[in-house]
N, C-alpha and C positions, 0 to 999 in steps of 0.2 A: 110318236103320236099317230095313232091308227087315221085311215084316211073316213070319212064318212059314206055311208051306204049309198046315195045321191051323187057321188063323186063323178062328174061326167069323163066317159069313158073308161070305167072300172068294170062294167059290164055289159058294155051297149055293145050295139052291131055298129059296121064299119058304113057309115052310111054322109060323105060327104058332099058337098053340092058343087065342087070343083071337077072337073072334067077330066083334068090331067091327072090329080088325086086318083081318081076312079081308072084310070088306064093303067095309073103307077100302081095299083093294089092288082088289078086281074093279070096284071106283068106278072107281078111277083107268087101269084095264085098259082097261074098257069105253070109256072116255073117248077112249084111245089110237086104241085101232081104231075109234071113229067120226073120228074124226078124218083117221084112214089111209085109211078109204073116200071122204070128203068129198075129200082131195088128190087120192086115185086117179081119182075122177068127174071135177074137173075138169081136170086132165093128159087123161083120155078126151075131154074136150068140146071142150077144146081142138085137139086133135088134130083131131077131127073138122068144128071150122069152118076151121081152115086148110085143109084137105081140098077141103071146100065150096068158098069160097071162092078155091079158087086160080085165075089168069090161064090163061087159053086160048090 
């Protein structure tokens, strides 16, 4: 049974009025994007030693 279009939180923003909700969500934000940075550096580092490194 499909859920209906109205279905609260099926496409809303994360937008609660709890305090601690809102710390535990930019915890878990923050986490994301360090995370994304750290892939993104080493995809960059890598790049750049095979770069280095390559045969002449």
């Amino acid at each position: 049974m499909a859920k209906p279009n109205g279905y609260p939180g099926e496409h809303s923003k994360f937008k609660p009025n709890d305090p601690a909700a809102i710390a535990r969500h930019k915890a878990v934000q923050d986490r994301r994007q360090e995370l994304r940075k750290q892939k993104r550096e080493e995809r960059r580092r890598k790049r750049l030693d095979k770069r280095a490194n390559r045969s002449r």
